[in-house]
N, C-alpha and C positions, 0 to 999 in steps of 0.2 A: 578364692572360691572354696566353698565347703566342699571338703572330701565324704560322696555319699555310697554307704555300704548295705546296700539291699540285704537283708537276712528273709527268708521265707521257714515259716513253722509249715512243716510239709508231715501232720500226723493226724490222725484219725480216722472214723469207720465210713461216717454219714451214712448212721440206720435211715433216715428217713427220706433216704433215696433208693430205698431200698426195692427191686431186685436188683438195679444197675451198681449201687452201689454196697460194696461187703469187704468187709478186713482184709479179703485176700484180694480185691482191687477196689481200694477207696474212689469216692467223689471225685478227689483232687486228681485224678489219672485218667476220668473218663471225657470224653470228647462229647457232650452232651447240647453246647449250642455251637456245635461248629467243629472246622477242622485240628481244632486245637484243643487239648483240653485246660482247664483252670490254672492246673498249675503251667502248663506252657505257656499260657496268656500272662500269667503275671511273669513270668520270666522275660517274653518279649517285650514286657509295660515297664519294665526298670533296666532294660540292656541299656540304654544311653542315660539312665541317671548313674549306672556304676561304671560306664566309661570304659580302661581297660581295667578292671577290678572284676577276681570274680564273684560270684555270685553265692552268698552263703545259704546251704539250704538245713535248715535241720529235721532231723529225721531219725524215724526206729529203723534196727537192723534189717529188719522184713522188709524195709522200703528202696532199700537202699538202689538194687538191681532197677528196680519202678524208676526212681530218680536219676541214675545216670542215663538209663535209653531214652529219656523222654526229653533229656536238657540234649543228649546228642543226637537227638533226630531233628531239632532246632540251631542245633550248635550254638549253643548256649554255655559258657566256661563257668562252671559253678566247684564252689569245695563245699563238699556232703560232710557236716558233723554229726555224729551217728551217738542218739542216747543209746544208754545202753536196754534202759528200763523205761517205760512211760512214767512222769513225774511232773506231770501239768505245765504249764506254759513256762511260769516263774523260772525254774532249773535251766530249760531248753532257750530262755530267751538268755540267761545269766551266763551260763555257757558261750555263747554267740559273742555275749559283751566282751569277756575275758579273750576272744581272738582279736575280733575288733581294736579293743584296748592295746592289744601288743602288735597289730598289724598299724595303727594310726592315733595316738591318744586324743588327738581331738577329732577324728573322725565324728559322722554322725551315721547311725543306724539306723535303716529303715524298712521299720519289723511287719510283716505284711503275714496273709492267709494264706495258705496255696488254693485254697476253692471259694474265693470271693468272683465277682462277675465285676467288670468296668467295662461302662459302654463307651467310654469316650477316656482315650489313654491321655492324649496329649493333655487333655483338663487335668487327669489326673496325676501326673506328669508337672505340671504348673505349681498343685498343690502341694507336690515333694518336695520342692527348692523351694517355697514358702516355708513350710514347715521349718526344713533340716536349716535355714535360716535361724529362725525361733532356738532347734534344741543347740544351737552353736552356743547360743547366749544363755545353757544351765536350764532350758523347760523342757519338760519331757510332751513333746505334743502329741494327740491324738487328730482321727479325720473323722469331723463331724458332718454325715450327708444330710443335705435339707431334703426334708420330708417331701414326698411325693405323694403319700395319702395317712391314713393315722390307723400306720401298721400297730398288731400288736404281739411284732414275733421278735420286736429288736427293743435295744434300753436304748435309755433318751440321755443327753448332755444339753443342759440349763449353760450359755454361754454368757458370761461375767463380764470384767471389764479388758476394754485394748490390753494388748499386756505387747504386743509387737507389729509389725505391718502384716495386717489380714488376721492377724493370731488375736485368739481370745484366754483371756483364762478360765480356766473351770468353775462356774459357781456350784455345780452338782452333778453328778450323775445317779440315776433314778434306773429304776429295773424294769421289766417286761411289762407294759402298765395293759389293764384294759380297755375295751374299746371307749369308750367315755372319756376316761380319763387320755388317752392316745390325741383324741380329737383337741381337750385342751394343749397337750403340750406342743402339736402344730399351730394352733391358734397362738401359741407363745414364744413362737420361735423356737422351741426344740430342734436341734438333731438326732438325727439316727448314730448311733453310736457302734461304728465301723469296726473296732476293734483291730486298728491297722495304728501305727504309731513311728515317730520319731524322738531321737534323745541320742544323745553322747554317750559313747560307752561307758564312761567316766561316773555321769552324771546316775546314770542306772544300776551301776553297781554302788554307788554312794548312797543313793534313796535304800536300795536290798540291803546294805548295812546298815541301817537306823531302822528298819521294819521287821527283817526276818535276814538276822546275819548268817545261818546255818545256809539259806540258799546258794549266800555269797561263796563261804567255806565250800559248800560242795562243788561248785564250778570250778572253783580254783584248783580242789584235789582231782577233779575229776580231768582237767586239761591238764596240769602236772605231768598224770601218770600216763596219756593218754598216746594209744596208738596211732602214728603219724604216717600216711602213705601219700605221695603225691595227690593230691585233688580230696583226700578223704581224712579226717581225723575220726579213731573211735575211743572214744570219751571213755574212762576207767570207771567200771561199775561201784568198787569198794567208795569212791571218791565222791559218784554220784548221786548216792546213797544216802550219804550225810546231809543230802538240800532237801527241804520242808518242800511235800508237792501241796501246791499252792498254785494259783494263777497269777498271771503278772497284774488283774483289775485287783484282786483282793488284797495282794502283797504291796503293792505300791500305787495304782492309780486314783483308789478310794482313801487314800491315808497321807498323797504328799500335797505337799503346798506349789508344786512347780508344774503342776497339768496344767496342758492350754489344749488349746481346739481351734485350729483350719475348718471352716464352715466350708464345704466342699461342694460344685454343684454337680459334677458327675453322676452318673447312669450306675447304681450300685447295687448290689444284691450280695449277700450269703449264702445264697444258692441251697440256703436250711431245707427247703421240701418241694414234693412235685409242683405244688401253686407255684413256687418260686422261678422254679425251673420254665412253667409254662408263660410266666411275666417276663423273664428275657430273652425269651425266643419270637423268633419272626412267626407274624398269626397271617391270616389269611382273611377275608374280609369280613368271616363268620367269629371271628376270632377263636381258631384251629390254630394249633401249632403241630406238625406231626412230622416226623424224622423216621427213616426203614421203609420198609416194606408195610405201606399203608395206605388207605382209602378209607375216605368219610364221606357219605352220601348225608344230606341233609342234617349235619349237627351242628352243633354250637358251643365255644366255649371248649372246647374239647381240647387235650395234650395228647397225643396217639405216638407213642416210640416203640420198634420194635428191633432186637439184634438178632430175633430167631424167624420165627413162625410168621406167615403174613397176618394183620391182622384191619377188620373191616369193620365199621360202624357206621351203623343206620338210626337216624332218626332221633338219637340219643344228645343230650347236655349237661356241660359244668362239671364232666370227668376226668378222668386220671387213667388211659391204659397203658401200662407198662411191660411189653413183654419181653422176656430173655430166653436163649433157648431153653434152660429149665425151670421158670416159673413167671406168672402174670399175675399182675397186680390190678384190681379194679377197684376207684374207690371214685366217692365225691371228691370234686377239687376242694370243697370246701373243709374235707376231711383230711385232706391231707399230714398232718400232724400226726392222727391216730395209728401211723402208718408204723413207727418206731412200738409200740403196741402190738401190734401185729409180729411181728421180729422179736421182740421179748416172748412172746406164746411159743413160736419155732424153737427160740432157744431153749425153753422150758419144759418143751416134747424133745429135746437131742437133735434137733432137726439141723444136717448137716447145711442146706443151702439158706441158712438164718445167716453163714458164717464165708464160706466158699460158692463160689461158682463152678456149676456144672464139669466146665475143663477149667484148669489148671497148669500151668505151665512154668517150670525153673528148673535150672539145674540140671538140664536133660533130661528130666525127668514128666509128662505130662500125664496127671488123673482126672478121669473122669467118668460121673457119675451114670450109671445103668440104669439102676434100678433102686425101691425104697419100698419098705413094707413097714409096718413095728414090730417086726419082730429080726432085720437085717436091712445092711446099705448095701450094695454091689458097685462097687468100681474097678475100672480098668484102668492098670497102671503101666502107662511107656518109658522103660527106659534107652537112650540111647546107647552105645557101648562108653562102657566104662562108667557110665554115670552111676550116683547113688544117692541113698534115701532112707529115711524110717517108715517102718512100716506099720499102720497100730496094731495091737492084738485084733487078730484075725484069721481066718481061715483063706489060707493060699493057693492056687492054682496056679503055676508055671504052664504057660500058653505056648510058649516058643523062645528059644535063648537059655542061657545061662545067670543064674544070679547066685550071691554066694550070703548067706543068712549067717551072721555070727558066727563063722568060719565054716559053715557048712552050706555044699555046692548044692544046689536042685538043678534041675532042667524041665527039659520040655515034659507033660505029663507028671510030674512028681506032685501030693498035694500036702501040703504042712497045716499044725495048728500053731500059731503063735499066741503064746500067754500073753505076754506084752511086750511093749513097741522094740523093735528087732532094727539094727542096722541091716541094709541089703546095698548090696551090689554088683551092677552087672559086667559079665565079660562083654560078650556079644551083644546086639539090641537086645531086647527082651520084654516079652508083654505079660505080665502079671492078671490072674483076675482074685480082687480083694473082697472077702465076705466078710463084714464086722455083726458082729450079731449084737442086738440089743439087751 
């Protein structure tokens, strides 16, 4: 029986989920159709294809802390390989192969999203032992979902001839088509092109040396030199440095002769925008989907979440209200898209919550935002004893506690300027209040 090793890519922002989702707590961590969030669901969707094996997840530094609470609040046995640098799919998947490879050389990998949605696991479940069938035998396969309507937020895979049982080979993969052209390629049998895959580590690192060898080389330098702790390896930056950031569709799936495609029938989404979000949640007979502290009197069509302020809708259709405690989002569902847009403009006025959420929390330390003007941000900053942190250039108020600022102690009452970003730390708790001026 095929030895099967789940890998999870556990990295990026999802602007376009944006206020719930933001760098300092992505998509893939939020709990947004249910008690779990994306990446916990896909961890619970492959516990019994990896058996006792654990679970490899890869991931930035910043994540790292997100990824162990989250696999141990499921008790989930996972090893966190930690890039050092973001470097596109390619590096991070190549990486993955090289443990793989020396944990089982004929192993078969099976490289998944942490914020995809499956509504039916066991299907999908089905589809993996198909597959990692397939890459046993040298093809690197992908999961092609049969269309449900002729989206035009996902690429399509044109599926060729038998190449194994259930397994097709690739005759094309095609890009984000529009709507017109969408409708033909369900008329054609297209699939939706999942972006979730199977292959041998072997085989994957073999296609990366006939494509883009540097990839190869960086993984290798990069796990070489790499720092190894129980449950966590972290990948050496000089090593990881040297791999072309590339993605894994550009580097290898559009350029080998060994793709195939599992026509998949599962319940699937990308969970890319609020539309998306409000199509795998449970509606109500108006077709409402609404999660917090919420009421909708005579609407329709409507998504209504809220993790702060209560919020109410009258009368209203075919929206998007997204509230957090520091900002709300209202848009057409059908705009949804524009929404990254939107996030781009914040980031372009310096707008901290394009970036962070209101509170914050690690390392003892939790900030959270006061106030916003253009011409100043105000947060308060908790530390517990002994904890620490950097501080930007700013103007400081010591509230209560002890903190020691590049060898120098303040207290309660004392108020500093700091030119730029200052180590601090505290003896005692300590509550800082931080003025950044613009």
């Amino acid at each position: 029986m095929t030895a099967i090793f789940p890998v999870i890519l556990c990295g990026g922002a999802g602007t376009r989920l944006w206020p719930a989702s933001r760098p300092d707590r992505p998509k893939q961590f939020l709990k947004l159709l249910g008690a779990h969030s994306s990446f916990q669901e896909t961890l619970l969707r492959v516990s019994d294809l990896a058996q006792d094996r654990d679970v490899i997840v890869v991931t930035g530094a910043g994540m790292v802390e997100m990824v162990r609470d989250q696999a141990r609040e499921i008790g989930a046995a996972i090893t966190v390989l930690v890039e050092p640098q973001a470097r596109n799919s390619a590096p991070a998947v190549a990486a993955a192969a090289v443990l793989v490879e020396r944990l089982d050389p004929s192993g078969v990998m099976l490289m998944l999203a942490a914020d995809h949605h499956v509504g039916e696991p066991e299907a999908f479940r089905e589809a993996a032992r198909v597959a990692a069938d397939a890459a046993g035998q040298g093809l690197i396969v992908t999961f092609g979902v049969r269309p449900t309507g002729p989206a035009t937020g996902f690429g399509y895979i044109r599926p060729g001839e038998p190449a194994d049982r259930g397994v097709f080979r690739v005759a094309a993969f095609v890009e984000k088509p529009d709507l017109e052209t969408a409708r033909r390629y369900v008329a054609e049998g297209y699939l939706w092109n999942s972006g979730n895959f199977a292959f041998q580590a072997a085989t994957l690192l073999g296609e990366l040396r006939r494509f883009e060898p540097t990839v190869v080389e960086g993984a290798r330098a990069a796990f070489a030199d790499a720092v190894v702790e129980p449950g966590l390896v972290r990948l050496d930056a000089t090593g990881f440095a040297r791999a072309a950031s590339i993605s894994i569709d550009y580097a290898v799936m559009e350029r080998t002769d060994k793709a195939a495609v599992v026509p998949a029938a599962f319940d699937w989404s990308d969970l890319g925008a609020w539309d998306a979000i409000w199509g795998a949640s449970p509606q109500d007979g108006a077709g409402n989907a609404a999660q917090g502290d919420v009421t909708l009197v005579d609407t329709t069509g409507v998504l209504a979440r809220s993790t702060g302020p209560f919020v109410g809708a009258i009368g209203v259709s075919d929206l998007m209200i997204v509230a957090e405690p520091d900002a709300v989002l209202v848009c057409r569902r059908d705009d949804a898209q524009a929404v990254k847009a939107l996030v781009d403009g914040l980031k372009a006025k310096g707008r901290d919550l394009a970036e962070r959420h209101s509170t914050v929390s690690g390392g003892g330390v939790e900030r959270r935002s006061v106030t916003y003007t253009d011409q100043a941000g105000v947060e308060l900053w908790r530390f517990e004893a002994g904890a620490a942190a950097t501080l930007p250039a700013a103007s400081i108020q010591v509230l209560s506690g002890e903190v020691t600022l590049d060898g120098r102690a303040a207290t309660a009452g004392d108020r500093l300027e700091l030119a730029s970003p200052t180590a601090a730390a505290a003896g005692p708790a300590s509550v800082l209040l931080v003025t950044i001026w613009r």
